[in-house]
C-alpha positions in Angstrom: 6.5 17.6 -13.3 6.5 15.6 -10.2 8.6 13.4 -8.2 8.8 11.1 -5.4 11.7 11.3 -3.9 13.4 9.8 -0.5 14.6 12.8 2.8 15.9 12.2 5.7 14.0 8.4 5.3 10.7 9.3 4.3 9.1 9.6 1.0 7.9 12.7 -0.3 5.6 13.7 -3.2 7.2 17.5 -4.4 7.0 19.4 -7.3 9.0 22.4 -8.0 8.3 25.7 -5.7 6.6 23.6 -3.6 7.5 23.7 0.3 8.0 20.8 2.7 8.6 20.0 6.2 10.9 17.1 6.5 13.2 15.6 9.5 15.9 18.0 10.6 18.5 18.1 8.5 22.0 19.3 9.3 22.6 21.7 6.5 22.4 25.6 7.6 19.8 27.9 6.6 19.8 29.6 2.9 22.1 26.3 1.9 20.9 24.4 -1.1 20.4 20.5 -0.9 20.6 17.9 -3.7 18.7 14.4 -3.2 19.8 11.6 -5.4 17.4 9.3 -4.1 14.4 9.8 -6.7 12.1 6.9 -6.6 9.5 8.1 -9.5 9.0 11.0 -11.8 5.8 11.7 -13.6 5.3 14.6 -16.4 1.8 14.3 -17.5 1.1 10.8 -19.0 4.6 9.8 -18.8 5.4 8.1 -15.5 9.3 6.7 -14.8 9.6 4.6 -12.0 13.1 3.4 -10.5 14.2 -0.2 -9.7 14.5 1.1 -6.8 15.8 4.7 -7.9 16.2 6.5 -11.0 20.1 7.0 -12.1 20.8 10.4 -13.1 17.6 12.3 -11.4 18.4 15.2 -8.7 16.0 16.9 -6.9 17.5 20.1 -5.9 16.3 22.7 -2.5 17.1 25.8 -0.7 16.6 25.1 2.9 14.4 28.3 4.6 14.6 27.6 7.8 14.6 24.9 11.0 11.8 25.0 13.5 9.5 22.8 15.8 7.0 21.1 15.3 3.5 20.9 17.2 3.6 19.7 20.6 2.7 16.1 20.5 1.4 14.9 24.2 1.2 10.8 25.6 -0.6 9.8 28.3 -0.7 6.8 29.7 -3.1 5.2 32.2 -4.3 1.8 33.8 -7.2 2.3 35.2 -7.7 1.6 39.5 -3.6 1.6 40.2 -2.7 4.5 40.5 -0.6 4.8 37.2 -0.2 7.8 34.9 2.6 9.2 32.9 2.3 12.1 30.7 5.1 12.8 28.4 5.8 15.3 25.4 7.9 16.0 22.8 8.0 18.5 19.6 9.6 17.5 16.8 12.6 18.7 14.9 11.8 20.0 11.7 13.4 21.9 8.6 11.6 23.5 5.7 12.7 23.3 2.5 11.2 24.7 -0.9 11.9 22.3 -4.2 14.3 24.4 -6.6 13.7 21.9 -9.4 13.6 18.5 -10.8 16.1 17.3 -12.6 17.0 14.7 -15.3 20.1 13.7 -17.4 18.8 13.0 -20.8 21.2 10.3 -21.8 20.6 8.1 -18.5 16.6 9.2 -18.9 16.1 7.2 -22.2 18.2 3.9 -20.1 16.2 4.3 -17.2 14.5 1.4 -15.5 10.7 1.5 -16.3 8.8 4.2 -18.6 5.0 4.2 -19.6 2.2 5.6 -20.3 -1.0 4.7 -18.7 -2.7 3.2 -21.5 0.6 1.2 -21.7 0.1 -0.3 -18.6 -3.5 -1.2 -19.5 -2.6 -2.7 -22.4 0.6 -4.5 -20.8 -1.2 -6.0 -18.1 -4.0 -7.7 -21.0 -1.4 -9.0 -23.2 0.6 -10.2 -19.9 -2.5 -12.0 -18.1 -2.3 -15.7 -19.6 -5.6 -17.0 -20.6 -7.1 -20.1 -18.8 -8.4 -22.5 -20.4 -11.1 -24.4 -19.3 -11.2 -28.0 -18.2 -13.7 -30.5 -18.5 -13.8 -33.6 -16.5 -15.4 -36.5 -17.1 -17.7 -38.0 -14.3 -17.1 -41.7 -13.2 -19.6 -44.4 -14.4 -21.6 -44.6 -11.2 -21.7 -48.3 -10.2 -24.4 -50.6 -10.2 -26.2 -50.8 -6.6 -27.9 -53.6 -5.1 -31.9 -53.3 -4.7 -32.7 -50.4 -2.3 -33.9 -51.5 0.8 -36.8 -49.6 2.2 -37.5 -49.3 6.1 -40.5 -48.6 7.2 -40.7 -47.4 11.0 -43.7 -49.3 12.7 -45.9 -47.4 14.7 -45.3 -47.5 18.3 -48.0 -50.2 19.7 -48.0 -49.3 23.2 -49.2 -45.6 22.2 -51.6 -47.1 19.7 -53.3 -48.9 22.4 -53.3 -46.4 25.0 -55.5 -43.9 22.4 -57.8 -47.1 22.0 -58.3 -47.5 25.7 -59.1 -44.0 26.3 -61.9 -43.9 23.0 
């Protein structure tokens, strides 16, 4: 069992003994954590997705520790002034490990959205409306006055010139 769930304003993808590093939070170490916010759970086939979260699903964890992150380093620089700024920062980090996913079976059953894949596929085939196509009808074309023809006359001046020469 999986589930997407909302920390600290980011989504996560967790499953249960699974660890993560998320934004600080300001819990202490060894405390344990609920998160209300589930956005989607899937177990196998079955996927249940929230509108926007599920009622009744908790994702509970036992926070291990808080840390740094990796030293992240800007540098900035405009070439032929004379500019550069070099900046740092490491982030502020906690690590977590998932306890478990949980569900009240009651609200489960009334949740927003629940299917299967092949569900889905089928949904989406009976849901597509089917076009149908339409033929129209050209207009009578009008009737047209005799075609004039144009014939370009040959220059004469050129004409005569190749004479004169010969």
């Amino acid at each position: 069992m999986y589930a997407i769930v909302e920390i600290a304003g980011q989504q996560f993808k967790v499953a249960k003994d699974q660890k993560v590093y998320v934004h600080r939070l300001q819990n202490k170490e060894g405390s344990k954590v609920t998160f209300d916010n589930v956005l989607l759970l899937g177990e196998g086939e079955n996927v249940t997705i929230g509108a926007p979260a599920i009622e009744g699903a908790k994702v509970t964890a036992k926070i291990l520790g808080h840390l740094k992150g990796d030293k992240v380093i800007v540098f900035k620089k405009k070439r032929r002034k004379g500019y550069k700024k070099k900046n740092g920062h490491r982030q502020f980090l906690t690590e977590i490990q998932i306890d478990g996913i949980a569900v009240s079976s009651a609200k489960k059953k009334a949740s927003a959205k629940t299917a299967t894949t092949e569900d889905k596929k089928t949904v989406a085939k009976k849901a597509a409306p089917k076009k149908e196509a339409v033929v129209k009808k050209a207009a009578p074309k009008k009737a047209t006055a005799e075609k004039k023809t144009v014939k370009k006359a040959a220059p004469k001046k050129a004409a005569a010139k190749k004479e004169d020469k010969k």
